[in-house]
N, C-alpha and C positions, 0 to 999 in steps of 0.2 A: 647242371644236370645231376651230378651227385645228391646233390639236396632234393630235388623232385622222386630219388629213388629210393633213398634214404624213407620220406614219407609214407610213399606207393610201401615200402617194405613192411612200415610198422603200422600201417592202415591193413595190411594185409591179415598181421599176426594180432589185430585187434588191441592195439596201441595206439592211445590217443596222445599224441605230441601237442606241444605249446603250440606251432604254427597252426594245426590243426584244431585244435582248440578255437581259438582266435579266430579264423578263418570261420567255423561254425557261427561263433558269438555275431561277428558280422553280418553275415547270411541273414541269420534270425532279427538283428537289429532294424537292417535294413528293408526285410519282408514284414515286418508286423510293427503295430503302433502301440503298444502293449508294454514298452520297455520303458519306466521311469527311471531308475538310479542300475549303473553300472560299476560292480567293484572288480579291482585285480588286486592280487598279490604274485608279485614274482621274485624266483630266487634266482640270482645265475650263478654259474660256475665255482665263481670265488666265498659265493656263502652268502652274499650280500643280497638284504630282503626288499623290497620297495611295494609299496601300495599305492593305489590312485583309484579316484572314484569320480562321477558326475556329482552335479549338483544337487545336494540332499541337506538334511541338519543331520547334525553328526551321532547323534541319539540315533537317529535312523539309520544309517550307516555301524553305529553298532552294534543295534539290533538284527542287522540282514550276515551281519559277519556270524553271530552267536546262534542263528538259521541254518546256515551255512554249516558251521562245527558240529551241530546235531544231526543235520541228516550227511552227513561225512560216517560220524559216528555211527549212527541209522546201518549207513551203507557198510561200516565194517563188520559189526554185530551181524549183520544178518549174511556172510560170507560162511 
């Protein structure tokens, strides 16, 4: 229960958590056929980073990461 309010809390104050995150990505995955390659990167607690993706060539895969960094970038610039 604590974890369902924990979310409810930080959905509230306009924080997007990992679960919730996730749980979006699914939604979307699952409603539209539109989604060819999926990347994650996660860090937990300890520091420790891991990646995992679908099946893609890895050029492509580093292309969508270096995508990614720019409208990040994108998104802090224009804050």
């Amino acid at each position: 229960m604590k974890v369902e309010l924990n979310e409810f809390k930080a959905k509230k104050n306009g924080i997007t958590t990992p679960k919730a995150l996730v749980n979006n990505l699914l939604n979307h995955i699952c409603t539209s056929s539109d989604v060819d390659v999926v990347i994650y990167i996660t860090r937990n607690k300890d520091g420790e980073v891991e990646i995992g993706y679908s099946e893609g060539r890895q050029s492509e895969i580093i292309g969508l990461l270096e995508i990614g960094k720019t409208l990040t970038i994108n998104d802090i610039l224009d804050q």
